[in-house]
C-alpha positions as CSV (number, residue, x, y, z in Angstrom):
1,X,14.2,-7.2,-3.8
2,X,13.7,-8.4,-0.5
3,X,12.1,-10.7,2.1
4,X,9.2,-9.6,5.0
5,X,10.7,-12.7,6.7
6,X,13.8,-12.4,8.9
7,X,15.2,-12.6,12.1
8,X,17.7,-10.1,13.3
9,X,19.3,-9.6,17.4
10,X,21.5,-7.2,18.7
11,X,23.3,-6.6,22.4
12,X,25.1,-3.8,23.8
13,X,26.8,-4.0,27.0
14,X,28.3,-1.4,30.0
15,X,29.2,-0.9,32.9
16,X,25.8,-1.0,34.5
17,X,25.2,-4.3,32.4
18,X,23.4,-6.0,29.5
19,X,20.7,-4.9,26.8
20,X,19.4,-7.1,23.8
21,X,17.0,-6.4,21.3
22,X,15.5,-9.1,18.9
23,X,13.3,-8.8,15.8
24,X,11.2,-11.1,14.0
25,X,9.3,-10.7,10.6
26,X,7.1,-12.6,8.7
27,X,5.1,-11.5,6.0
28,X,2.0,-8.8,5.8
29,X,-0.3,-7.7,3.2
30,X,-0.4,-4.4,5.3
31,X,2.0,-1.4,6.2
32,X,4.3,-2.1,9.3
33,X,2.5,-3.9,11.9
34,X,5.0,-3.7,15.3
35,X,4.5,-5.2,18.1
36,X,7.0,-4.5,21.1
37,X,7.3,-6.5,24.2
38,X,9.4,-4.5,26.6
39,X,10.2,-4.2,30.3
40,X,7.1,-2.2,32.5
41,X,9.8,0.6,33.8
42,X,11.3,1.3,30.2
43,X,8.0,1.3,28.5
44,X,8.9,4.9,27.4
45,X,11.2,3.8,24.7
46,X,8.6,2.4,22.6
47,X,8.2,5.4,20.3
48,X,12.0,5.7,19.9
49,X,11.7,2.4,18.9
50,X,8.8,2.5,16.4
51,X,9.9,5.9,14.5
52,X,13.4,4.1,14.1
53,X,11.8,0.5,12.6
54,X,9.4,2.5,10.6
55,X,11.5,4.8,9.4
56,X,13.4,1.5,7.7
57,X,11.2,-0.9,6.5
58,X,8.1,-0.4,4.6
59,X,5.8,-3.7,4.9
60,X,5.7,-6.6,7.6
61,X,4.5,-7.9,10.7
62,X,7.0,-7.7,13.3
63,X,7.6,-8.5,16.8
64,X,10.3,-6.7,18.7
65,X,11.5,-7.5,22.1
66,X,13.6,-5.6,24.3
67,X,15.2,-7.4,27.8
68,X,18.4,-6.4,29.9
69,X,20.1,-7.8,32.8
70,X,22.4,-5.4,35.5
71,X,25.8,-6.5,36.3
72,X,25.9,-8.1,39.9
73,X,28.1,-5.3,41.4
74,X,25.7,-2.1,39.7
75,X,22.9,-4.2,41.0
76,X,24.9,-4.0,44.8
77,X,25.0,-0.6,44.6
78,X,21.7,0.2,44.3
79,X,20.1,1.9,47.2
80,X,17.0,-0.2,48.1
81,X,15.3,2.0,50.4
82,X,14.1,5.9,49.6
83,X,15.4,7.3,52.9
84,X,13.1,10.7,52.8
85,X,9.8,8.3,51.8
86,X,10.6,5.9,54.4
87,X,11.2,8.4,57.2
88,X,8.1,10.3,55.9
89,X,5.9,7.1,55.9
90,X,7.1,6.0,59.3
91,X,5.6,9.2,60.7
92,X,2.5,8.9,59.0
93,X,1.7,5.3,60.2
94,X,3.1,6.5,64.2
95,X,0.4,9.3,64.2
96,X,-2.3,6.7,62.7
97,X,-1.2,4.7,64.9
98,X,-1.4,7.1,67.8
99,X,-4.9,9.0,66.9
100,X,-6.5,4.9,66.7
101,X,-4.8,3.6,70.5
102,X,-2.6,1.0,69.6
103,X,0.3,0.3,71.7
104,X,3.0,-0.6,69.6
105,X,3.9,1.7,66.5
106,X,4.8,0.1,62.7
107,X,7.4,-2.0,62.4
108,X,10.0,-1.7,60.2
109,X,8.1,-3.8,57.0
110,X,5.1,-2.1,57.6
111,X,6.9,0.7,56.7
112,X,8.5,-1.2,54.0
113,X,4.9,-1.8,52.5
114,X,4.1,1.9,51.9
115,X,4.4,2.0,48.2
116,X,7.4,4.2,46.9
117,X,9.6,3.5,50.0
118,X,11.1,0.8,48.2
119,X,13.1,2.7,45.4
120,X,12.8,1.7,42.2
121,X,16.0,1.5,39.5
122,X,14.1,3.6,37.5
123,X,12.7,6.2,40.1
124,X,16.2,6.5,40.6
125,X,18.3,6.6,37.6
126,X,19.4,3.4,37.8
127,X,17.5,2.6,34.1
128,X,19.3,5.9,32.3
129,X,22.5,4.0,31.5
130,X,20.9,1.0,29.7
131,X,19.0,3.5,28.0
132,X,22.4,4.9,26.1
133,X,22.9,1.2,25.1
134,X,19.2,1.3,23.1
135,X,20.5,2.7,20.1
136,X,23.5,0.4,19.4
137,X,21.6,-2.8,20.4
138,X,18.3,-2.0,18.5
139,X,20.7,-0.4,15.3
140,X,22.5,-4.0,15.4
141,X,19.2,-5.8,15.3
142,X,18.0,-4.3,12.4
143,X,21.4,-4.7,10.4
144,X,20.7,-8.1,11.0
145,X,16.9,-8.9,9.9
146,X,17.7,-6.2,6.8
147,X,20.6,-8.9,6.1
148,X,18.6,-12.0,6.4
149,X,15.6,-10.4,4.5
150,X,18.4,-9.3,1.7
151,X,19.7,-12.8,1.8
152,X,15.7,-14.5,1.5
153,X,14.8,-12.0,-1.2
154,X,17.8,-13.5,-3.6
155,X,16.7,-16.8,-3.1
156,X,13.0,-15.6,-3.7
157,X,14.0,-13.8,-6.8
158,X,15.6,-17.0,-8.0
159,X,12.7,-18.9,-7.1
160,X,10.4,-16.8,-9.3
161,X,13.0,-16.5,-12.2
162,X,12.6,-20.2,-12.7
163,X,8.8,-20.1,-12.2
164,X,8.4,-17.3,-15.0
165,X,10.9,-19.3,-17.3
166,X,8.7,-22.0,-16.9
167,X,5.3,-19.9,-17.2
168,X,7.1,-18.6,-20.3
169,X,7.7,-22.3,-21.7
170,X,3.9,-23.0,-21.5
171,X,2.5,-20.1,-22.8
172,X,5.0,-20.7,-26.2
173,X,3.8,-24.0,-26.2
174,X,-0.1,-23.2,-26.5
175,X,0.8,-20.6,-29.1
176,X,2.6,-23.1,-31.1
177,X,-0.4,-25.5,-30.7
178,X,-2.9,-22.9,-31.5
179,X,-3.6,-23.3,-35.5
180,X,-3.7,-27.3,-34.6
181,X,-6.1,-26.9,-32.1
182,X,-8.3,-24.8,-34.9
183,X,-8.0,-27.3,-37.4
184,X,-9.0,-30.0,-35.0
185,X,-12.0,-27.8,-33.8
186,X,-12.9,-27.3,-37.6
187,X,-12.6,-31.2,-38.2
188,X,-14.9,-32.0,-35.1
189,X,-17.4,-29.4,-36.0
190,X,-17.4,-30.7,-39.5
191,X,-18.0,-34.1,-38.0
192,X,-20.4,-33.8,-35.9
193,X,-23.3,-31.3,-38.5
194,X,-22.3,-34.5,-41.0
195,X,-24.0,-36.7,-38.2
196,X,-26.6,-34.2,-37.9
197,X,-27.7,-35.3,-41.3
198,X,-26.5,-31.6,-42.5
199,X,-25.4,-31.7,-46.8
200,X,-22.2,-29.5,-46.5
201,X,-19.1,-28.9,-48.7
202,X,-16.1,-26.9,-48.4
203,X,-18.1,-23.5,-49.4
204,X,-21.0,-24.0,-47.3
205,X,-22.3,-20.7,-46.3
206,X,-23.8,-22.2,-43.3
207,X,-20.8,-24.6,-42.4
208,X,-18.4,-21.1,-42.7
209,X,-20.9,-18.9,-40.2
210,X,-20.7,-22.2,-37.7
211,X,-16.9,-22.6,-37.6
212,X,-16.8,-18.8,-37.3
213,X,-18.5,-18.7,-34.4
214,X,-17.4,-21.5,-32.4
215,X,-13.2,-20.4,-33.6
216,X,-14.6,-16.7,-32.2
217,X,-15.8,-18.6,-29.1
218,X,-12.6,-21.0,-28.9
219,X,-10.1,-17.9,-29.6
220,X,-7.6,-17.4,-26.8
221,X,-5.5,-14.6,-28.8
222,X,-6.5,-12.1,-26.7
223,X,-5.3,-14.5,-23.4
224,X,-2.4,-15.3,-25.2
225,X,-1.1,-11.6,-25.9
226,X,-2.4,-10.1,-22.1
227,X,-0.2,-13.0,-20.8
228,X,3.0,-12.1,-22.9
229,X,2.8,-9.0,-22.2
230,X,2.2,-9.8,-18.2
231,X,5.6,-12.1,-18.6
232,X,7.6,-9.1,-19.7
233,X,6.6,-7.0,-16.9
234,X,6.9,-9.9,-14.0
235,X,10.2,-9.9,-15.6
236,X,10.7,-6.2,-15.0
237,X,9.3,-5.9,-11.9
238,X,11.5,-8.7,-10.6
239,X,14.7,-6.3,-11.3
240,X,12.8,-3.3,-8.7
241,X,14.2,-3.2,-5.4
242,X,10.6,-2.7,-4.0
243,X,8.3,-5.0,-6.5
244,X,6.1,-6.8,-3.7
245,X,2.7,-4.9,-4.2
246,X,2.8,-4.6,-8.2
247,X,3.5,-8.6,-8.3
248,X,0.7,-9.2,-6.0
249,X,-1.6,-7.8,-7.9
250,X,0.4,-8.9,-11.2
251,X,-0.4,-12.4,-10.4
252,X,-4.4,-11.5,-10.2
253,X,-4.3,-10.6,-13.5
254,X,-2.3,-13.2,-15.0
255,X,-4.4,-15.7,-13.0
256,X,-7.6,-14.1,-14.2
257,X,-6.3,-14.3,-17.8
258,X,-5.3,-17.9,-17.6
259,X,-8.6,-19.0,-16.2
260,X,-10.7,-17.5,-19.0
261,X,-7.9,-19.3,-21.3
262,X,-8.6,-22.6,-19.7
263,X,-12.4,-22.0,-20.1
264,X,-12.2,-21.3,-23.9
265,X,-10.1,-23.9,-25.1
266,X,-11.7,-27.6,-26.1
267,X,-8.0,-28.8,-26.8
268,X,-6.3,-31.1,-24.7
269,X,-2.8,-30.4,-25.2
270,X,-3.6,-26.5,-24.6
271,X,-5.7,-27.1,-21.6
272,X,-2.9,-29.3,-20.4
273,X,-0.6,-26.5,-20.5
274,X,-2.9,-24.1,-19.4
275,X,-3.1,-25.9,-16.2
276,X,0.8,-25.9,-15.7
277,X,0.8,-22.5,-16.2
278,X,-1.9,-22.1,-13.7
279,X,-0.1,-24.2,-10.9
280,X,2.6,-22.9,-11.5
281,X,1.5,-19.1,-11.6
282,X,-0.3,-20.3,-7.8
283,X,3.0,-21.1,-6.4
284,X,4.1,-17.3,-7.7
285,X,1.4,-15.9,-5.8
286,X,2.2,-17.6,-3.1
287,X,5.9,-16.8,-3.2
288,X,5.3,-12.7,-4.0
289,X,2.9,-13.0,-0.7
290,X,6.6,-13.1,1.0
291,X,7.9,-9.9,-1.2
292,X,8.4,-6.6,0.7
């Protein structure tokens, strides 16, 4: 079992400088949801990156950002000026310049101004190198949000090991309390036809069919066994290294069982459990929300 939530960074570093690549996760009722916030001129990477992350991680919302910084001297080296486009543009502008009568031709940042004359690190190579250091940076990222999504999911699966020995706890108790809680309904029913004015004894036909019905109506077997048998496969799941999606709908069912328990029951020591169970069973949900 593990986490959606993590945080992972990696770097890898050359001769023509630095590259880092940081992850963050948080949780996602969807498939992988990426979002990657990278540099204009190495926009092109994107899809290595996203076949990579996909290819690894099944469910979470992500946000992946990719920055690097050149090394002062590589950065010296680079030629600033594309030589063939500036002599080219410098031509252009002398002719236009000619054909419309002005005296004086283009200067040397009017030339400069022509788009493409400045050369770009990546019109020119200058990007490949950083490129080489992708894989190591973004492979190191990832080893580190798998790590700290490893690390979260053990202390979620401890989390919801208490929780379902405490879930566990409560529904024993309201089977323990359930031929009490019949007696009591019997007594009250019993009760209250005797204020009715009703003539009843022990082998009243009519008293029988009443306490039938309201027991039929008060019976929470059917909760009780659904539940059990929900407990034993929470338990089971929690052992899977991918449980995230069976829990989540797990603890629907288990929910939905507990509230038609707490609807059914007139005893207080029952419904008093019942709504432990169901608090407690909320804070599940909310933890299995954070299960890949």
């Amino acid at each position: 079992m593990q986490s959606m939530t993590g945080y992972g960074r990696g770097a890898a570093s050359g001769e023509c400088g630095t590259l880092t690549v940081e992850i963050t996760a948080v949780n996602s009722r969807k498939q992988v949801d990426l979002r990657c916030s990278l540099p204009r001129e190495v926009s092109s990477w994107e899809q290595t990156i996203r076949r990579r992350v996909q290819s690894l991680l099944s469910r979470g919302s992500l946000c992946l950002t990719v920055n690097y910084q050149m090394n002062p001297q590589y950065l010296a080296e680079m030629p600033r000026v594309d030589k063939i486009a500036f002599l080219s543009a410098a031509r252009e502008l002398r002719n236009l310049a000619a054909e419309a009568g002005l005296e004086t031709g283009p200067a040397v940042g009017d030339v400069l101004a022509v788009p493409g004359v400045l050369a770009s690190s990546a019109q020119n190579g200058f990007l490949t190198p950083f490129e080489a250091l992708l894989t190591p940076a973004l492979e190191e990222a990832l080893a580190g949000l798998q790590k700290a999504r490893v690390e979260e999911g053990l202390r979620l699966k401890e989390d919801l090991l208490r929780r379902g020995q405490e879930m566990s706890r409560r529904l024993a108790s309201i089977v323990a309390r359930g031929d009490e809680a019949l007696r009591q309904l019997q007594e009250r029913l019993r009760g209250r036809l005797q204020e009715l004015g009703a003539k009843i004894s022990e082998s009243d036909e009519r008293m029988a069919k009443e306490v039938v019905f309201f027991a039929e109506r008060a019976d929470i077997t059917e909760e009780v066994v659904r539940l059990q048998s929900h407990l034993v496969k929470y338990f089971r799941l929690l052992e899977e290294k991918e449980p995230g999606r069976e829990l989540d709908f797990l603890g629907q069912e288990m929910n939905r069982e507990v509230t038609t328990l707490s609807s059914k029951t007139a005893d207080l020591v029952i419904a008093e459990d019942a709504l432990a169970l169901k608090i407690e069973l909320s804070k599940v949900r909310e933890q299995i929300m954070n299960i890949e």
